[in-house]
N, C-alpha and C positions, 0 to 999 in steps of 0.2 A: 608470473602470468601477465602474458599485454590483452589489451582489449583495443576489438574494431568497431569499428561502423558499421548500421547495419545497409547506409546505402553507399558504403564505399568510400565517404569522400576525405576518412578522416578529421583529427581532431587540431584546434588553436589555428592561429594563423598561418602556420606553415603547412597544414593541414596533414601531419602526421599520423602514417595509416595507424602503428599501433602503439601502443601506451601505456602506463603502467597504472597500479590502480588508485594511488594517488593525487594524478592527472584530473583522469575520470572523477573523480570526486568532488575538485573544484570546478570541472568545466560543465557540468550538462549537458543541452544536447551539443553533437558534436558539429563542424564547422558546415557540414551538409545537411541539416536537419537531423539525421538520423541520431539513434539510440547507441549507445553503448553496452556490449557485448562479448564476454571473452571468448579467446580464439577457437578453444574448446573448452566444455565442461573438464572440471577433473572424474577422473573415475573413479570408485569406491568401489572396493572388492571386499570378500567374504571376511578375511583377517579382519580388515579396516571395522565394519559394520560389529562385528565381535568386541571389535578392541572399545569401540565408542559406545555398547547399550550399556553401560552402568555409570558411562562418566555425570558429573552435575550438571546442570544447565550452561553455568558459566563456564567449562572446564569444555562443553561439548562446539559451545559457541567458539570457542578457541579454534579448536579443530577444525573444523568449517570453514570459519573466515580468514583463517592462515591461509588457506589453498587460494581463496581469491586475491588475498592483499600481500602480495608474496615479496611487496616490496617495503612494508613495514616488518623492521626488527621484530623477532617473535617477544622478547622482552617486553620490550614496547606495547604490542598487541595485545600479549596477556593481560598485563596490566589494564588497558582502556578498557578490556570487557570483565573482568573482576571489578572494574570502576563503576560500569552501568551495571551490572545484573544483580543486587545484594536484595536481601529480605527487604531492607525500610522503604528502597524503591517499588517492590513490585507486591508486597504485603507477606513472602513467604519464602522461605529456603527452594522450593521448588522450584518459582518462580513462574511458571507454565504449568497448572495443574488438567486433571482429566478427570472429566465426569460423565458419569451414564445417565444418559435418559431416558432408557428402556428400548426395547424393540432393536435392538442392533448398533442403535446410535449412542455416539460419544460426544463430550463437549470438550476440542481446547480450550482453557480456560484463560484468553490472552488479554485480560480487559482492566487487570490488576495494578496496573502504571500509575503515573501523576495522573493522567489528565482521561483514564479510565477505557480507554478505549485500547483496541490491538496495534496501533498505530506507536504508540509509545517502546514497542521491544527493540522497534527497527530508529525508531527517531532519539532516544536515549542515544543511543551506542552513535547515529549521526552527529549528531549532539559532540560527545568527544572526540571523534573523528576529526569535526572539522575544526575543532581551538586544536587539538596535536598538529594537524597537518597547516595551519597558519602561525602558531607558534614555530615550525620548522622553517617557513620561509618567508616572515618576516608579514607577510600578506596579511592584508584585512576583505573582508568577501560581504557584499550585499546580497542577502537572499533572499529572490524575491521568486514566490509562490501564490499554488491559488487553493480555495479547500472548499467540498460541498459541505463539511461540517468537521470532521476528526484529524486529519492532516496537520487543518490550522493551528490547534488548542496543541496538538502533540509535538510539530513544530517549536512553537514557540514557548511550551514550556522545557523541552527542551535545549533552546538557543535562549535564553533570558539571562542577559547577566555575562554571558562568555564574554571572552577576552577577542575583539577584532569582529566580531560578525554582528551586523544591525537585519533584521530581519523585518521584509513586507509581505504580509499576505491581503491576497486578495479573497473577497466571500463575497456571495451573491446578497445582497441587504433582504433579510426577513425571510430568506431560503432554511435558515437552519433552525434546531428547536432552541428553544431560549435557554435550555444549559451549556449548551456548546456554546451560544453567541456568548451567556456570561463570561463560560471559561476564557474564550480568546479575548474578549473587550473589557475584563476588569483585570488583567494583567500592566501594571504602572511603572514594569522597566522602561529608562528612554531606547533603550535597542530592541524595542519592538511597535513596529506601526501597522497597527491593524487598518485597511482601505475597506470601506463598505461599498461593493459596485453595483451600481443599480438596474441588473439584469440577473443573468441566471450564471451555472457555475462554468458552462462550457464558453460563455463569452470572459471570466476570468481566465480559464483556461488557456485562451485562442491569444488574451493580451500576454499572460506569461511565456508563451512559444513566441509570441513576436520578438518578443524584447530575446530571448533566450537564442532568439535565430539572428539577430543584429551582433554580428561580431564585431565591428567598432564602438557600438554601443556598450556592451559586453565590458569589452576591456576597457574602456574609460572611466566605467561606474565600478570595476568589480564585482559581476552580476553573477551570484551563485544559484541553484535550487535544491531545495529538499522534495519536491512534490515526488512521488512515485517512480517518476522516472530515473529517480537518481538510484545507479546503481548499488550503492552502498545498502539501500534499504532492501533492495532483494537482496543482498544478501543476507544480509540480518533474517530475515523472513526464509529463507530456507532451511535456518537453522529448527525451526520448531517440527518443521514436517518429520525430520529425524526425530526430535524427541517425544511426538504425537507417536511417531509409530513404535519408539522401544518403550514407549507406558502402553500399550495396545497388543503386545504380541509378547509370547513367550519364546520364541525365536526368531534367527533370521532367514528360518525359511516360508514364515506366514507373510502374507499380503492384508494391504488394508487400502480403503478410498479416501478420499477428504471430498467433503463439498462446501465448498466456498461460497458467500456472497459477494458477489461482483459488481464493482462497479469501473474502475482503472486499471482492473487487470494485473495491477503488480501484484495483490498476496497472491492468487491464484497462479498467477507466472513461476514464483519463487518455489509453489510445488511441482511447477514441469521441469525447471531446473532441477529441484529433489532428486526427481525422478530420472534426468538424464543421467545424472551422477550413479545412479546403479541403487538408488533406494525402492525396495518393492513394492510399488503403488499399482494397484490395480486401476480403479479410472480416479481421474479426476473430474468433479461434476462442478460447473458453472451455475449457480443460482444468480437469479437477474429477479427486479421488480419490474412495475409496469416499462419501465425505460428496458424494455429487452433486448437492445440489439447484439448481445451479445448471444445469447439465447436462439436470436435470429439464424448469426451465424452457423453456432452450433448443431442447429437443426437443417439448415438448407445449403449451406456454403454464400452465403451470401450475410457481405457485411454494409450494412446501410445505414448511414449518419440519419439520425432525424435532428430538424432544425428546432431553434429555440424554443418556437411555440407550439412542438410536436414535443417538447422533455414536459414530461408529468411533474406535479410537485407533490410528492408524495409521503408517509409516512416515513420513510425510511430515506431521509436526504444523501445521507452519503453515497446512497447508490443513483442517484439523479441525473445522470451523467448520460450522452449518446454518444460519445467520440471518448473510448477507452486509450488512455496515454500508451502505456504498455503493451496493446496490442502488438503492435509494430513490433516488437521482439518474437512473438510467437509467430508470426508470419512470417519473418524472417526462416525459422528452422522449417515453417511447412513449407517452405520453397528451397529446404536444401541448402540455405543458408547463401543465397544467389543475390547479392546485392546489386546486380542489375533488373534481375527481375521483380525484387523488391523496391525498385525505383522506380521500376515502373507502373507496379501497383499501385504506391502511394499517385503517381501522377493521375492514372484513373481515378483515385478517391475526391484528391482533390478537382478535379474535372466535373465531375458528374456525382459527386456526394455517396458512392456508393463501388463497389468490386464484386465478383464471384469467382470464388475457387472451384468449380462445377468438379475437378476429380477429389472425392472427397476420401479417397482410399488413406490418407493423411488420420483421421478422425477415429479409426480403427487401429492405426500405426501411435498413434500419440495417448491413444485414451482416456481422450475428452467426452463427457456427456453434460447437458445443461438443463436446465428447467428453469420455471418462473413462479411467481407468487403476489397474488393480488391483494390490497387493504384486508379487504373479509377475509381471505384465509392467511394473515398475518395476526390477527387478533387470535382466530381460531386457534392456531398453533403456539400464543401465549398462554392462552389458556389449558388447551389441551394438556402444554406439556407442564405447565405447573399442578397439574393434576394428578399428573402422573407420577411427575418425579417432585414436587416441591422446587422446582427451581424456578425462578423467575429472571425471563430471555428477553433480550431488547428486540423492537422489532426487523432490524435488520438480521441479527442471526436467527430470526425467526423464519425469514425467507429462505436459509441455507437448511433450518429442520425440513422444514412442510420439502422443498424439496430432495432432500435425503431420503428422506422415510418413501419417496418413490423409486429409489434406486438403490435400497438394502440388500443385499446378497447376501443369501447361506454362508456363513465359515468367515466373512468377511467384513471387520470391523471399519463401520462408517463414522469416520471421523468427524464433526461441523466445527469448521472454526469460528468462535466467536469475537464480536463486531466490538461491541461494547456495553456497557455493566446498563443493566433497564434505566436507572435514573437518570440518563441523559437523555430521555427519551416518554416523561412520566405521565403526559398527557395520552399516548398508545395505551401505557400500562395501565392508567386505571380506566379507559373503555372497555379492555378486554377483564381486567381483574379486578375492577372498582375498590382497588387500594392504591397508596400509595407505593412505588419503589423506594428503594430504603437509599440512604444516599449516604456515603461514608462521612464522619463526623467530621475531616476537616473543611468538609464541602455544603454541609447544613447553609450557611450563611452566603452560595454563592450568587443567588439570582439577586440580592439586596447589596452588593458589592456596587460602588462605583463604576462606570463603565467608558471607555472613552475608543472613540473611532472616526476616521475622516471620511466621508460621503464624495463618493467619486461618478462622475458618469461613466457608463461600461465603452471608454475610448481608450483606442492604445496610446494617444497625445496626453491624454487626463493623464495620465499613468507613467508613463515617459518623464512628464513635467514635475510629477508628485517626488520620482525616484531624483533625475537631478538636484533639485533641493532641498533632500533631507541624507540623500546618501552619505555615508560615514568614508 
């Protein structure tokens, strides 16, 4: 399988249209800005879906991401994902479990990794990925990144220690809740430099596309990313929509929904993908917090950036975000996959901070639906649903309950993917539950960790300057 652009212009300095997925792997966005995208979905037909509901997690993973990366030996392959998916890493043989919370809805249970968040299924397995693929070619790779809170931590525990990769992430200073900052800033490999930038997460954002779009810059330092955009992590992440839905149905002629909480648009991407592949997904539903522009979209056709001082900071940081990285792949396929016309959108966006799709017949073809969720009915629905089921939900997969529970269907299992385990999160948890979240024993001791970070101004020069003299 090669992969395009999704504004045509090709990837590296030769600007070659397509590419294997190896390429894509180390390069980010491609030499036009644009995203990486294979040329088509693989299809999955009735045999295939048969042959894969009973496989393991690891075993299913396999299957999956052979079709994308069709240029690593299956050997090879196997092994890297038998290497990230065992019990000790994710707490269970299952490794992705499913639970009920009553009323029609389900919970994936993807929060179970090192550094507890969903983030870790897709960033493990990156993780190996990218020491196999620079022990192949000699290469060492800087990778530098931004995070509203779980990216970072799942990053970098991920890349800690590898052979050839020093990893930067950028975070907005005092944006995240203080477990996240501990996890990422009492981390004391020297191959990991946490930058504290002193603005919000979309101006770390804006410096990692700079730097990602300077292709001399690029190739002099070795500038890799893991942030969402990298396609290896949707892959990873399409794997579970398959395995939500063979724990969900008894055959594969039943349908089921997922709704996702959004903020970057990749986990939710990785189920449109699912679903182009011939997986029977009925809609897929976009939950947003107050930063709804995604929500916006999905309700009017109309996508509109809000600027820094229009992004809320809210209970739920990771979704704090106005300018969804992965978007741009999903827009791509509602235009037919038209990389001029998708060139030209992005020019309106950046022109005038905003576009409209005004024929929305797309919305009905794709089956997308979204909602949103405010602080008060984030607490509500911690409580609510520990009440109901005993579970106790961080507030970000709280925002994909509250709005599931509005778009349940007769006969049709509502999947919510989960964000991350409550304790990263514990100050929500005991407004809405006045207890504590329970926080797993090797992590009792993380807020009193040592803690070390460099304080940056939110400039792409600060940043630039930072990466030239420390990059490996």
């Amino acid at each position: 399988m090669n992969y395009l652009s999704t504004r045509g212009g090709g990837f590296g300095k030769g600007r070659t249209p397509l590419v294997p997925f190896l390429d894509i792997l180390l390069e980010g966005l491609a030499a036009d800005g644009g995203l990486a995208l294979p040329e088509a979905y693989p299809s999955i037909d009735r045999d295939t879906l048969d042959a894969w509901r009973y496989l393991t997690y690891p075993d299913l993973a396999f299957e999956v991401v052979r079709l994308f990366a069709t240029d690593i030996p299956a050997v090879d392959l196997r092994g890297l994902v038998l290497k990230t998916y065992t019990a000790d890493a994710f707490g269970s043989p299952e490794i992705v479990p499913v639970t009920s919370l009553g009323g029609g809805v389900r919970m994936l249970g993807l929060s179970n990794g090192p550094t507890l968040a969903f983030k870790d299924i897709a960033m493990q397995l990156l993780g190996n990925l990218f020491e196999y693929a620079l022990a192949k070619t000699g290469r060492r790779l800087n990778v530098v990144g931004a995070t509203s809170g779980d990216t970072g931590s799942a990053a970098e525990y991920a890349l800690r220690g590898k052979q050839g990769v020093a990893v930067f992430m950028l975070s907005p200073a005092g944006r995240m809740s203080p477990f996240q900052t501990a996890q990422m800033f009492s981390l004391q490999e020297p191959n990991i430099h946490n930058l504290a930038i002193d603005g919000v997460f979309d101006q770390c954002q804006d410096i990692v596309k700079a730097i990602s779009n300077d292709a001399s810059f690029k190739r002099a330092h070795a500038i890799g990313t893991v942030n969402s955009i990298n396609w290896a992590r949707i892959v990873a992440q399409v794997v579970y929509y398959f395995w939500g839905y063979f724990k969900s149905t008894s055959t594969n002629d039943e349908r089921v929904s997922f709704t996702v909480p959004s903020g970057n648009f990749g986990n939710i991407f990785a189920g449109h993908v699912a679903r182009e592949m011939g997986l029977p997904i009925d809609r897929l539903v976009c939950a947003t917090n107050e930063n709804d522009v995604l929500d916006e979209f999905f309700r009017t056709g109309v996508y509109r950036v809000r600027s820094s001082t229009e992004t809320v900071a809210t209970s739920t940081p990771s979704m704090d975000i106005s300018k969804a990285s992965n978007f741009e792949r999903l827009v791509f396929d509602l235009v037919d996959r038209d990389p001029a016309r998708l060139s030209a959108i992005w020019t309106t966006l950046e022109r005038d901070g905003r576009f409209e799709l005004a024929d929305r017949a797309w919305a009905a073809r794709f089956g997308f639906a979204s909602g949103k969720c405010s602080h008060a009915e984030r607490i509500a629905t911690i409580r609510s649903t520990y009440e109901s089921s005993g579970v106790v939900v961080d507030p970000h997969t709280a925002v994909a309950i509250k709005v599931a529970r509005e778009h349940v269907q007769d006969g049709v299992p509502m999947l919510v993917l989960e964000t991350a385990l409550p304790a990263k999160f514990n100050e929500t948890i005991r407004e809405a539950l006045g207890i504590d979240a329970p926080a797993p024993p090797r992590l009792e001791d993380l807020l009193d960790r040592p803690q070390r970070a460099t304080s940056l101004p939110p400039t792409l020069a600060a940043v630039r300057q930072y990466l030239v003299e420390h990059a490996s």
